[in-house]
C-alpha positions in Angstrom: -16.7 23.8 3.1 -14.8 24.9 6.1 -10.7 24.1 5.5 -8.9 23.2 8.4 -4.8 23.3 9.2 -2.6 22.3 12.0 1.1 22.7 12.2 3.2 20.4 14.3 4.8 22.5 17.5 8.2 24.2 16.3 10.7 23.8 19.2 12.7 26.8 19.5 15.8 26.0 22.4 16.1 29.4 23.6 14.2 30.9 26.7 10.4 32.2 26.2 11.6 35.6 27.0 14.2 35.9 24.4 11.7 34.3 22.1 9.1 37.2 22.8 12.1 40.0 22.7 13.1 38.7 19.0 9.0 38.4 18.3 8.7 42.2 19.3 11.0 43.2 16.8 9.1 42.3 13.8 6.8 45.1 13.7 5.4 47.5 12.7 6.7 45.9 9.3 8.9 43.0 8.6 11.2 43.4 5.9 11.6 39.9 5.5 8.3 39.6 4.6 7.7 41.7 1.4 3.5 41.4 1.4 3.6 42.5 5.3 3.0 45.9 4.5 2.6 47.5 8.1 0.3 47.3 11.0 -0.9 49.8 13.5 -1.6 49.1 17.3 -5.4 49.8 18.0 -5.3 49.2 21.8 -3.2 48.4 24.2 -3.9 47.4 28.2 -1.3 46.2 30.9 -2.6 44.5 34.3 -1.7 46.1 37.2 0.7 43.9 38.2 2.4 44.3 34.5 2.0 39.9 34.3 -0.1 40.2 31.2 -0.6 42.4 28.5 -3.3 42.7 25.8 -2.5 44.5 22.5 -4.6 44.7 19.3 -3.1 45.1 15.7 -4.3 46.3 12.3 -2.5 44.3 9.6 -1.9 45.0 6.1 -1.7 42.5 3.4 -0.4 42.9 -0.4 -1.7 39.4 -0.9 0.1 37.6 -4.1 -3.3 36.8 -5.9 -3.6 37.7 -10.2 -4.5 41.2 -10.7 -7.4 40.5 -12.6 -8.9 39.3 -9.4 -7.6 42.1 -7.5 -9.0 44.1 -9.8 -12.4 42.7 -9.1 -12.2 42.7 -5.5 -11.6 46.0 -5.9 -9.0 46.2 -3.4 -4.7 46.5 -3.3 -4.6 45.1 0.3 -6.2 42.5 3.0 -6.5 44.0 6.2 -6.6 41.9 9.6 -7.1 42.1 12.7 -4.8 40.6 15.5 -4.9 40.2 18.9 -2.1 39.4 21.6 -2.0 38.1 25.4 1.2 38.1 26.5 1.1 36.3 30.1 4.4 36.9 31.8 3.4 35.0 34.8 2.7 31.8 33.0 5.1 32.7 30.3 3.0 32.3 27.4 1.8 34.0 24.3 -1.7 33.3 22.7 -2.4 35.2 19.4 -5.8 35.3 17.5 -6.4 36.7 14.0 -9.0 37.0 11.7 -9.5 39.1 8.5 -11.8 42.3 8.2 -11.1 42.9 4.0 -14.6 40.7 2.6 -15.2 39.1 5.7 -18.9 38.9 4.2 -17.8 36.0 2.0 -14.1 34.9 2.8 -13.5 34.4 7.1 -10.0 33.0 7.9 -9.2 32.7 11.7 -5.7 31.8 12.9 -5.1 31.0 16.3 -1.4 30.8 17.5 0.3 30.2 21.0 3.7 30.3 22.6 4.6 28.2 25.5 7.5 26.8 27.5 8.3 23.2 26.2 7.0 21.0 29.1 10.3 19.2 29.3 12.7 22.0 29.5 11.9 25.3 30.6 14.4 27.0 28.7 12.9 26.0 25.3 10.3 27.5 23.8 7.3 25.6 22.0 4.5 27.2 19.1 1.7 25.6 17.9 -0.5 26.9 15.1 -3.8 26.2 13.6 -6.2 28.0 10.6 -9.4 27.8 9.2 -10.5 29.4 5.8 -14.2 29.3 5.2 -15.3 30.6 1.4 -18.7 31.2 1.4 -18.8 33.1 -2.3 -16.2 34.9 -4.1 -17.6 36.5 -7.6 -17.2 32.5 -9.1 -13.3 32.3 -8.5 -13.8 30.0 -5.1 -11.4 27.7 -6.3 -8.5 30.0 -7.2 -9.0 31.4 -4.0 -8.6 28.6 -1.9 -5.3 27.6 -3.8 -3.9 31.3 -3.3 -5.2 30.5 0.2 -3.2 27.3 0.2 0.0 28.7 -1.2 0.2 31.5 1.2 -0.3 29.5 4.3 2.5 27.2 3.1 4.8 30.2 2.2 4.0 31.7 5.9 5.1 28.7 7.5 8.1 28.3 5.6 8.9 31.9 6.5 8.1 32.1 9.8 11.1 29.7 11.4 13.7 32.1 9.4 12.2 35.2 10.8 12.6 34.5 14.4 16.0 32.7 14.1 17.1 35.9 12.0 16.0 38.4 14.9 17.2 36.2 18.0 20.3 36.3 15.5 20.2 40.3 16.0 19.6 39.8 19.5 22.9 38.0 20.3 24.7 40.2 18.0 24.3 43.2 20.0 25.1 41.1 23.1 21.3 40.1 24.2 21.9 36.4 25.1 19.6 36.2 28.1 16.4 38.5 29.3 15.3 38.2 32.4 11.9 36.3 33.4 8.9 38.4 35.0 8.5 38.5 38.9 7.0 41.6 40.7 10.1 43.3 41.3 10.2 43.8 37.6 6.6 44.9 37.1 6.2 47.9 34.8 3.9 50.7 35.4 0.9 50.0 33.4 0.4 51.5 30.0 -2.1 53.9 28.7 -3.9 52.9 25.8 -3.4 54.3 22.6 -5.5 55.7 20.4 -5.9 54.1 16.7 -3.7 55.6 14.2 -2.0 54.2 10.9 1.1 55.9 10.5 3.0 53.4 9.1 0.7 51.1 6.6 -1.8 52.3 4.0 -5.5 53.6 4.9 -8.2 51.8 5.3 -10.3 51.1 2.7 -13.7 53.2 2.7 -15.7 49.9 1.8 -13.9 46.8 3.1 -14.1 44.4 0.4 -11.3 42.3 0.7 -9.1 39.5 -1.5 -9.6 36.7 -0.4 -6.2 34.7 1.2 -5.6 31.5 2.8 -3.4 32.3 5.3 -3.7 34.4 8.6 -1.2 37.7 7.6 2.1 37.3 7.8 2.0 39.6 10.5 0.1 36.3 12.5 2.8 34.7 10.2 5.4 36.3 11.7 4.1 37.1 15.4 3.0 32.9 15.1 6.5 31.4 14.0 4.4 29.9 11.5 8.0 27.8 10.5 9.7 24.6 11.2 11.7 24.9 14.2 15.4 24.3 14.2 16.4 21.0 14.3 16.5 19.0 17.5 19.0 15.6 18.0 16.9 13.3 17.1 16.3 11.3 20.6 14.8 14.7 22.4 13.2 15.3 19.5 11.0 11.7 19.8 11.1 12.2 23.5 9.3 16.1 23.1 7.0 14.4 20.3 5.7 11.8 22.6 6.3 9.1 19.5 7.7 5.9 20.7 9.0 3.1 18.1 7.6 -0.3 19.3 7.0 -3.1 17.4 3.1 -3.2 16.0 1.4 -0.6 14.1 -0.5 0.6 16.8 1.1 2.6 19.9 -1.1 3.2 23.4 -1.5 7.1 23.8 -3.8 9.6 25.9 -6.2 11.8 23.8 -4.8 15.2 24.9 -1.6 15.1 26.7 1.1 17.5 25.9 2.8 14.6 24.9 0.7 13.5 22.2 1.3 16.6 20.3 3.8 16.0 16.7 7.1 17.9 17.4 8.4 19.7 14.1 11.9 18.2 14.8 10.7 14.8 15.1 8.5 14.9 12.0 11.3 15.6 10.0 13.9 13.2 11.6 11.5 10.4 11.8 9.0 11.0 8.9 10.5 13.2 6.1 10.4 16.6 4.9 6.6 17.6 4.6 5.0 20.3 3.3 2.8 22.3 5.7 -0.3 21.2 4.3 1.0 17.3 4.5 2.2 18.3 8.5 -1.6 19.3 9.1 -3.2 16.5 7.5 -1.1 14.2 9.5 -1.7 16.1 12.5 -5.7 16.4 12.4 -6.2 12.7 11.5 -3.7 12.0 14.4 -6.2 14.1 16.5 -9.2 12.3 15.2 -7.6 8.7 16.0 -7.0 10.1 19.2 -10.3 11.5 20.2 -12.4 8.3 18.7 -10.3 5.5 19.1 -10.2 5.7 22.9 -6.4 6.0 22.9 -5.1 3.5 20.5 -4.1 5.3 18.0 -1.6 3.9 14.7 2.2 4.5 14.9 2.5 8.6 13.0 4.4 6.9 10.4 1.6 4.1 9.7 -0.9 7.0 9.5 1.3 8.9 7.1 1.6 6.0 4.9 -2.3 5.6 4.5 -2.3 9.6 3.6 0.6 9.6 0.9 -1.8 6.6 -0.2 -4.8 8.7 -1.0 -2.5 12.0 -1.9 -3.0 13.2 1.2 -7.1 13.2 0.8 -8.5 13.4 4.8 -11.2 11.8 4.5 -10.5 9.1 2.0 -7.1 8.4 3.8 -9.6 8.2 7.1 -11.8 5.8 5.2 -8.7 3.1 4.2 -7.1 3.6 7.7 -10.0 2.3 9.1 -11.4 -0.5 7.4 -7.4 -1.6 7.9 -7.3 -0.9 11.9 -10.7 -2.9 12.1 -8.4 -5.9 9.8 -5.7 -5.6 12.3 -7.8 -6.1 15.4 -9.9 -8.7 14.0 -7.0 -10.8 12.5 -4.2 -9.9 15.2 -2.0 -8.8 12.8 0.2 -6.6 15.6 1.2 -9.9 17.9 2.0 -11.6 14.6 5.4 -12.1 14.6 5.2 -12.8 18.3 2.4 -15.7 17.5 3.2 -16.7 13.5 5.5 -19.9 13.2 6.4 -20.7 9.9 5.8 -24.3 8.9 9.3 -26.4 7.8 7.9 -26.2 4.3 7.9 -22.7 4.1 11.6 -22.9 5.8 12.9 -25.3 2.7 10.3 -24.5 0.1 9.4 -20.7 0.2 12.1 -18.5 -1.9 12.7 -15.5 -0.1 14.1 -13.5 2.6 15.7 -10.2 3.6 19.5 -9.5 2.5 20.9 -6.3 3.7 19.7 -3.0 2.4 19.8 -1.0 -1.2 21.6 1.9 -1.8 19.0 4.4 0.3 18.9 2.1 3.2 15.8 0.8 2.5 15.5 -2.9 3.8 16.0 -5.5 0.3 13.4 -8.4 0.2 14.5 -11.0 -2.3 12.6 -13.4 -4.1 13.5 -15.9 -6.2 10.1 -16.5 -7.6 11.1 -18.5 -10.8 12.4 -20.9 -8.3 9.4 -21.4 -6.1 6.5 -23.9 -6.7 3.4 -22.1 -5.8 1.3 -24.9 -6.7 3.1 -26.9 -4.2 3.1 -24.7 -1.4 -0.5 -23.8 -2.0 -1.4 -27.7 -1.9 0.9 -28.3 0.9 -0.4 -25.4 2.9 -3.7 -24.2 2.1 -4.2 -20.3 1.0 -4.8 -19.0 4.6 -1.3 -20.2 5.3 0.5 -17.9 2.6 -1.1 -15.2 3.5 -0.2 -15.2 7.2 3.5 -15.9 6.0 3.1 -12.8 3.6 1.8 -10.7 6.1 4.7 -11.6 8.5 7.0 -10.5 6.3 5.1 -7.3 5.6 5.4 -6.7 9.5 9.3 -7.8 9.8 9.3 -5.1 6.9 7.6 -2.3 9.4 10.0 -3.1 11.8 13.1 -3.4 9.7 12.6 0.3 8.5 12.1 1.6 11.8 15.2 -0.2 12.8 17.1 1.7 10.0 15.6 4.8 10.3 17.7 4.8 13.7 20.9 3.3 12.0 21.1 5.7 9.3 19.6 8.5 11.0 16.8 9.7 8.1 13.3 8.5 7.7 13.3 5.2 5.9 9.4 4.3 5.6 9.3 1.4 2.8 11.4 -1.5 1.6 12.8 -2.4 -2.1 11.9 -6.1 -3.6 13.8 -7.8 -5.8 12.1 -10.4 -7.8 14.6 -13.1 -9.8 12.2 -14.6 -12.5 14.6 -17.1 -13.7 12.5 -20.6 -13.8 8.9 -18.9 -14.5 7.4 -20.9 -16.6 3.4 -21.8 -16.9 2.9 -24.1 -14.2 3.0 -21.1 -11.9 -0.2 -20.0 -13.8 -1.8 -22.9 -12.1 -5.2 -21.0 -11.7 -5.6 -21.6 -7.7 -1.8 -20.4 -7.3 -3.3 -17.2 -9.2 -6.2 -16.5 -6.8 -4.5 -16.8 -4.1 -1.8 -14.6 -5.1 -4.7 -12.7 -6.0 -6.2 -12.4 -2.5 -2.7 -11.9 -1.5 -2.5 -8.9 -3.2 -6.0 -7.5 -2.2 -5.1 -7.8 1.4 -1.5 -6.5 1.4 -2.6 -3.1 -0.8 -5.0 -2.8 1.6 -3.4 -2.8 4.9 0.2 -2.3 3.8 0.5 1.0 1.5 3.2 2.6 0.3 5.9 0.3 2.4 7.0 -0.3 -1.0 9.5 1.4 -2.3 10.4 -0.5 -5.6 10.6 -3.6 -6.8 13.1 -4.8 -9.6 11.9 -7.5 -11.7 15.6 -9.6 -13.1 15.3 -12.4 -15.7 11.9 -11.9 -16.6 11.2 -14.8 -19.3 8.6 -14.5 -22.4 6.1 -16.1 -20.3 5.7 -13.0 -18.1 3.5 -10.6 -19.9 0.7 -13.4 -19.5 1.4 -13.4 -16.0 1.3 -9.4 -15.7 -1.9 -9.4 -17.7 -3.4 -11.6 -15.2 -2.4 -9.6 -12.2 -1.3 -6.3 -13.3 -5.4 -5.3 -12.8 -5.2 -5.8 -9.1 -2.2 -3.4 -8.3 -2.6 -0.1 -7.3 -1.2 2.1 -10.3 1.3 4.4 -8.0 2.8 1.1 -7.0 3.3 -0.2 -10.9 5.0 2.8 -11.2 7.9 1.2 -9.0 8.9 -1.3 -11.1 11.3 -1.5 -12.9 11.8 -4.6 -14.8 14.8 -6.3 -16.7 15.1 -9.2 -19.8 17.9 -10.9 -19.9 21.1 -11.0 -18.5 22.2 -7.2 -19.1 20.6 -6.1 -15.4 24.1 -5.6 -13.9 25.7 -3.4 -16.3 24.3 1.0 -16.2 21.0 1.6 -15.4 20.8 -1.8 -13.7 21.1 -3.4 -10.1 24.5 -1.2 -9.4 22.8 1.9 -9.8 20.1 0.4 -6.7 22.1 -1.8 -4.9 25.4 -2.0 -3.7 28.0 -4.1 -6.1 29.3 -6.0 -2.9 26.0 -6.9 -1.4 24.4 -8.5 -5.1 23.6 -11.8 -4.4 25.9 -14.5 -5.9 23.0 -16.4 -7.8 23.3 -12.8 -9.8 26.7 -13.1 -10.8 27.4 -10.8 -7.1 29.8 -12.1 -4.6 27.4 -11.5 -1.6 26.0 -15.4 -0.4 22.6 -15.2 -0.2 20.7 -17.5 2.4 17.2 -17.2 0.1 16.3 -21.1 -0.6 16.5 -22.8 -3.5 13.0 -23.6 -3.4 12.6 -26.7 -5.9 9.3 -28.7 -6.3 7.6 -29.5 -2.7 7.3 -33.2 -2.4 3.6 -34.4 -3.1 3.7 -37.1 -0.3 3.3 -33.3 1.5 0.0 -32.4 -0.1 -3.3 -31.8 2.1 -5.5 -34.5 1.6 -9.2 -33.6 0.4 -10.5 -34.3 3.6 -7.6 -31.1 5.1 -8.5 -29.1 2.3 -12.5 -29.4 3.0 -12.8 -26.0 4.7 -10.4 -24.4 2.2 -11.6 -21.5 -0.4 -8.9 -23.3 -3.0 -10.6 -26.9 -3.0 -14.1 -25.1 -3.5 -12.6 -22.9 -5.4 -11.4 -25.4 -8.0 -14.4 -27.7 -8.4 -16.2 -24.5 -8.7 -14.1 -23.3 -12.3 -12.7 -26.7 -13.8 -14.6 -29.0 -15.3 -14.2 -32.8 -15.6 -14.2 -34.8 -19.2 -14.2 -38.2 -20.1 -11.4 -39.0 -22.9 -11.9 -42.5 -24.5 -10.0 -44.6 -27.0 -11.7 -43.1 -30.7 -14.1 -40.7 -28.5 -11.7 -37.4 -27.6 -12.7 -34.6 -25.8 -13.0 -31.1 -27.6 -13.4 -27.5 -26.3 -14.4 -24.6 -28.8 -12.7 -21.4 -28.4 -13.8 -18.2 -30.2 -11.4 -15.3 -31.5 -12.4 -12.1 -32.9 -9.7 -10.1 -32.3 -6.3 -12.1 -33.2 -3.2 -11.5 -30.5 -5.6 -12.6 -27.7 -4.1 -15.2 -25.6 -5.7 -18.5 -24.8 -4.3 -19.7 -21.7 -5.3 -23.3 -20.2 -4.5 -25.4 -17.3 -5.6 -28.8 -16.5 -4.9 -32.1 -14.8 -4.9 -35.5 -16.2 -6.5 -37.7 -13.4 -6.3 -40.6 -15.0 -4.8 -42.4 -17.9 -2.6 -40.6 -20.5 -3.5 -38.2 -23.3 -2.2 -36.2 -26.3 -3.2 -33.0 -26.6 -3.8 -30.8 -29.8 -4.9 -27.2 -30.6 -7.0 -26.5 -33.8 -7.4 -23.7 -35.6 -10.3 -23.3 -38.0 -12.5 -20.5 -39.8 -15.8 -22.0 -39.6 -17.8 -22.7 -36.7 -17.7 -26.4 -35.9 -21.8 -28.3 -36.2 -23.7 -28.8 -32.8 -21.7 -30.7 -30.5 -21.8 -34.5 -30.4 -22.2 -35.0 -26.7 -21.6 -38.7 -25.0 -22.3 -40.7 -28.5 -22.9 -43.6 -26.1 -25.9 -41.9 -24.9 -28.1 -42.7 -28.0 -27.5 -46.5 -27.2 -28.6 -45.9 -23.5 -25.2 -45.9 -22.4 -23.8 -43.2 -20.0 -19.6 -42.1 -20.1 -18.7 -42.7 -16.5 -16.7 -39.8 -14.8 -17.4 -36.7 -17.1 -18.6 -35.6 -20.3 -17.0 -35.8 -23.8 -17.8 -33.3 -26.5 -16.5 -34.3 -30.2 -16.4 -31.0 -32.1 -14.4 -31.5 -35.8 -16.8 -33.0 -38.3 -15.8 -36.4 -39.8 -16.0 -34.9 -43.3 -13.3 -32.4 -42.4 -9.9 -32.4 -43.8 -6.4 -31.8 -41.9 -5.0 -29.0 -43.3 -7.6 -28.0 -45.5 -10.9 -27.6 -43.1 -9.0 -26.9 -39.8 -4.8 -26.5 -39.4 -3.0 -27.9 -36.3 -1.4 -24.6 -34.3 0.4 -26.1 -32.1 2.7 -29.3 -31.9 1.2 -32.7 -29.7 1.8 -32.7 -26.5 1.6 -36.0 -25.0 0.7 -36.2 -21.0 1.1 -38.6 -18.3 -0.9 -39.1 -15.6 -0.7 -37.1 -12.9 0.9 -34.4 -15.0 -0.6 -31.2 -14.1 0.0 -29.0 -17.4 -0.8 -25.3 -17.8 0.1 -23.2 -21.1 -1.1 -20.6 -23.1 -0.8 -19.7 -27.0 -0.6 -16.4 -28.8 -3.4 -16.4 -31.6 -3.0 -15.6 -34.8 -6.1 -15.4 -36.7 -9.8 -14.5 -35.8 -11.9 -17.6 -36.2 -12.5 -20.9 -34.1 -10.0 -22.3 -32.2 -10.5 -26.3 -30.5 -8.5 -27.5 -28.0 -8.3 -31.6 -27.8 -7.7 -34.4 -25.4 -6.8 -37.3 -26.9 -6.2 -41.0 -25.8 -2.8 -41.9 -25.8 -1.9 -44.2 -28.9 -5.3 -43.7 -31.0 -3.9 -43.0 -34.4 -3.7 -39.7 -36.2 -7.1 -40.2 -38.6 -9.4 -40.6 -35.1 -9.9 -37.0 -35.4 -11.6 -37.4 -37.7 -14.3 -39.9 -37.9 -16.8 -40.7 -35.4 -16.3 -43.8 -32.9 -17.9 -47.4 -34.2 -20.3 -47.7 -31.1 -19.0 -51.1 -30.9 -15.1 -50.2 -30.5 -16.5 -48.1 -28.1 -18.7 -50.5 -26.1 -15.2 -52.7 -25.9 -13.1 -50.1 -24.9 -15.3 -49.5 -22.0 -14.7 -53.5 -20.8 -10.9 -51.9 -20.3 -10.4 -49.2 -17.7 -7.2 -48.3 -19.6 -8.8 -47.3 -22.4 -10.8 -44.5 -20.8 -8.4 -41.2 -19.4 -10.4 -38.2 -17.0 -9.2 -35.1 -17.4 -9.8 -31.9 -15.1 -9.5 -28.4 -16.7 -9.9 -24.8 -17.3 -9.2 -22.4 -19.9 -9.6 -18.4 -19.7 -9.2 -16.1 -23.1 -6.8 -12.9 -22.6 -8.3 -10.0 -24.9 -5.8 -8.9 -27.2 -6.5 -5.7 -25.9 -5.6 -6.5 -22.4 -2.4 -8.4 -23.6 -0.9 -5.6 -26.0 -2.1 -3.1 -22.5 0.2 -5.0 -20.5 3.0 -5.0 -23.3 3.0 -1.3 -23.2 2.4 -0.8 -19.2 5.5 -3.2 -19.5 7.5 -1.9 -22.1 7.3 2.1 -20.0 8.5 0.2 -16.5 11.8 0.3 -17.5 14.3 0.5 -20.8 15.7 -2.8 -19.9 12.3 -4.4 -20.6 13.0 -4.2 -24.6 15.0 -7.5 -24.6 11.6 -9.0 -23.8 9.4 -7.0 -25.7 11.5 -8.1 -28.6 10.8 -11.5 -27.7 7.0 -11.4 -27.1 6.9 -9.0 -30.1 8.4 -12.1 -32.3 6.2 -14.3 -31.1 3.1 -12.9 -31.2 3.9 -11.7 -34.7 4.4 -15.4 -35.7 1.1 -16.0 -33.4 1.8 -19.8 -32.9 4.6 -19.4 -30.0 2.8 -21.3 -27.4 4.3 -21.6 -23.4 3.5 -24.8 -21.9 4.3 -26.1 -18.7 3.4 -29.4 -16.4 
């Protein structure tokens, strides 16, 4: 496979003339360069006019590769060949190299050029780009392509010190200026000279060579193959081309000078890359350019999509389109032109931007405890949330670009802080979930690496059910940036001073800094979308797809078996009482209940209205003996909507229980009198409806999400102490309505 590499143009802001009189000076050897051993001219022709002149090189190499393999090769040194046009007239400098040593199985071509910048003649621009093809190398392919890789990125690096250090000669002895060509300055042709080394090792007799990455040092050298030297950062984005707009797209034309990625700008804009990183960025910015017919993503949007896949081409490529094809289908880049944020989002959604942490990032706060996802989801519909995500996303895009400029280094991604102070199990309401969910999918998708960390405060013992549920669906190098605290002891070392400035905390942290994040509280049901609003919605499908319905009548509860093999799973459940009021129990027992006793009002030709009703626990079974009651009553109203999970403690068979309000303690046990039941039924009170869903948490997932937890940060041990306790005891159970 054929390896390609591009380096940005290196701005030099001297004259092209004074650039080629400090290029001259770095043969025939470069003692800056230790492996440059020497090169010899071959040929040399001058026009007859003097504008352009042709000379060829032979290079030596003393390439840094293990000696074993060196011994193998059967070779000390790479030899290449190089081959300069110097056109005075047009003032520029195009250099092509390409190895002789094992050309047979390794070719490398270089090709290199030196230009006046187009926006100031007395600057100097190089651009550089490689190829390494290795077709076979005696089984060590793969350790040549990294010594390949290492010594292109070591000629790069060098390159930018060796022409500053000779135009550092140059003005030394006094050269500050050389003049530019004309005719009056022609100089008599030269003769040709023969080919002789003198001054770098022989040839070898069979030309075998080790195989490098990059062209020689000599190409590294005569190329500049280095970052230029920093330009102010406006000419630098004006010589790059790169203009910050809102949007993540920018309009460009496939080939213009302009187009091309300015060294200077790359680091004042985009960070401090390595050469490889540079050339990746550069040839997908190429291959927007010549297939998306000039709309191509902002360089910093493209960057983020590489440093999401390591810096992988083509799956980088793959993500970055699938994402532009979102954009454009969903209008993401006129969304905060077009996106109006409904007043309950305004009063009811619990977060907003405040400032910036300590590295200038933008700071997103969230007071998540504090909001009612199940309210806003009713209220709004799941479509609705996510366009309100996604504009914050974007107001995030535009906030770093914004401080990129303010602080005057490339700031690409945000910090989140996440207050979890309030959490409890209603926001486990399972609809809330899968749309946070969806949320999730869509913003890893389209929005990688914006962020920069997220610090979790306050986080209650209810979390780690939550993270087991949603942890899955996050990429891993963005778990990595969390860092989460228990407790109150977030503000002391190691805490939010060591990320965010002490006078910008916010004052609901014990900071001094008002904070203009809502308060959020529960969002008023007279609010809620009707059934008819919510018919085209996933989340009203959605939930009469997963909960099921149950009829719960005076003697007659309703009973759900649950088994456990491996104890420390987690049942979680969350229902809604639609009608009437119930208690409800959890039962723990360690032999499997008899066939379920469906509708006993069935056998007298009698259907329950509104759902089914399963009795489970045998009338011959004794409390305490039989089966044991893990968790205390809870009673419910209606309406309530109640979700909660429980930490088990033993393998075996676990029932969960909805009782009528008010039946008495020994109903449990023994089966209905078909008469009591045939009266109840002339009373609408005496029948309840429930609506609910449970879902099991393998205790392998749960202790997986205790550890993934427990390495985020130190100041997670409060809370593993917590959970530890509890799920030692095995009967702490978190229940919310």
């Amino acid at each position: 496979m054929v390896q390609k590499y591009q380096s940005p143009v290196r701005v030099y802001k001297q004259p092209f003339e004074l650039v080629m009189a400090a290029y001259e000076r770095r043969f025939p050897t470069c003692p800056l360069i230790p492996m440059f051993v020497g090169s010899d001219v071959v040929e040399e022709d001058v026009s007859e006019d003097g504008s352009v002149q042709k000379v060829q090189r032979r290079c030596a190499l003393d390439v840094d590769a293990p000696r074993l393999l060196k011994r193998i090769a059967g070779v000390d040194y790479v030899y290449f060949s190089q081959n300069n046009t110097l056109n005075r007239r047009e003032r520029t400098l195009h250099i092509e190299s390409h190895n002789e040593t094992f050309s047979n199985r390794v070719i490398i071509h270089e090709a290199c050029c030196y230009s006046v910048h187009p926006e100031n003649e007395d600057w100097t621009c190089f651009e550089q780009s490689a190829s390494l093809d290795i077709k076979s190398f005696f089984g060590f392919e793969s350790t040549v392509e990294k010594i390949a890789m290492k010594q292109y990125a070591t000629s790069i690096k060098k390159g930018k010190e060796i022409i500053e250090f000779y135009l550092k000669e140059l003005e030394d002895e006094g050269v500050t200026q050389v003049p530019r060509w004309s005719l009056s300055l022609t100089p008599a042709p030269a003769k040709p000279l023969p080919a002789v080394s003198s001054s770098g090792p022989a040839p070898c007799a069979e030309p075998p060579a080790v195989a490098v990455a990059a062209p020689p040092p000599a190409d590294a050298n005569d190329s500049d193959l280095g970052n230029s030297a920093a330009n102010s950062a406006a000419n630098s984005a004006a010589n790059a081309g790169t203009v910050c707009v809102p949007g993540a797209l920018v309009e460009s034309q496939a080939g213009a000078p302009e187009d091309k990625l300015d060294a200077d700008y790359i680091i004042r804009y985009l960070g401090d890359l390595t050469p490889l990183q540079e050339s990746c960025l550069i040839r997908l910015r190429q291959w927007l350019q010549e297939t998306h017919k000039g709309k191509i993503p902002k360089d910093e949007h493209i960057l983020r999509f590489l440093r999401a896949r390591d810096f992988n081409m083509d799956k980088a490529r793959e993500i970055l389109c699938q994402s532009l094809t979102w954009r454009k289908q969903h209008q993401v880049d006129y969304l905060l032109e077009t996106w109006a944020s409904p007043q309950v989002l305004h009063d009811h959604y619990t977060g907003g931007w405040h400032h910036h942490d300590k590295d200038g990032r933008p700071l997103y706060i969230l007071r998540l405890g504090q909001m009612d996802t199940k309210g806003l989801v009713r209220a709004l519909g799941e479509e609705s949330l996510l366009r309100h995500v996604l504009s914050i996303n974007e107001e995030g895009l535009r906030r770093c670009e914004e401080n990129t400029k303010v602080f005057g280094r490339p700031i690409s991604c945000w910090t989140c802080l996440v207050d979890l102070e309030g959490l409890n199990m209603r926001h486990l309401w399972r609809p809330g979930v899968k749309a946070l969910l969806r949320i999730i999918e869509v913003v890893e998708a389209n929005y990688p690496e914006t962020l920069g960390r997220l610090l979790i405060l306050r986080a209650p013992r209810v979390f780690p059910v939550l993270w087991t549920l949603v942890s899955p669906f996050i990429d891993e190098n963005t778990r990595k940036k969390f860092l989460i605290y228990a407790g109150n002891d977030y503000q002391g070392p190691g805490g939010l001073v060591d990320y965010i400035d002490k006078e910008v905390i916010p004052d609901f942290l014990g900071g001094e800094c008002m904070c203009e994040v809502p308060e959020g509280g529960l969002v008023p049901k007279s609010l809620y979308r009707t059934a008819e609003e919510l018919e085209n919605e996933d989340i009203r499908l959605w939930t009469e797809t997963i909960y099921q319905s149950a009829s719960v009548f005076k003697g007659a509860p309703h009973e759900l078996l649950i088994e456990i093999i491996d104890a420390s799973s987690v049942i979680t459940w969350d229902f809604d009482v639609c009608k009437g009021d119930v208690v409800f129990h959890i039962y723990h027992s360690k032999r499997a209940p008899q066939t379920p006793r469906k509708d006993p009002l069935a056998t007298h030709g009698i259907t329950s209205p509104g759902g089914n009703n399963v009795q489970l626990i045998d009338r011959s079974w004794t409390l305490g003996q039989d089966y044991s009651m893990v968790e205390s009553p809870l009673t419910c109203k209606e309406g309530e909507s109640v979700q909660g999970s429980h930490v088990t403690r033993w393998p075996g068979f676990y029932i969960l229980q909805w009782k009528f309000h008010g039946t008495p303690a020994c109903a449990a046990t023994n089966l209905p009198r078909v008469d009591d039941v045939l009266a109840s039924l002339q009373v609408s009170s005496h029948k309840c409806k429930v609506m609910y869903y449970t879902e099991v948490l393998g205790s392998e997932d749960f202790r997986g999400s205790m550890t993934s937890l427990e390495s985020s940060h130190s100041g997670f041990s409060q809370l593993s102490a917590a959970t530890t306790s509890s799920s030692q005891s095995q009967s702490s159970s978190m229940i919310s309505r």
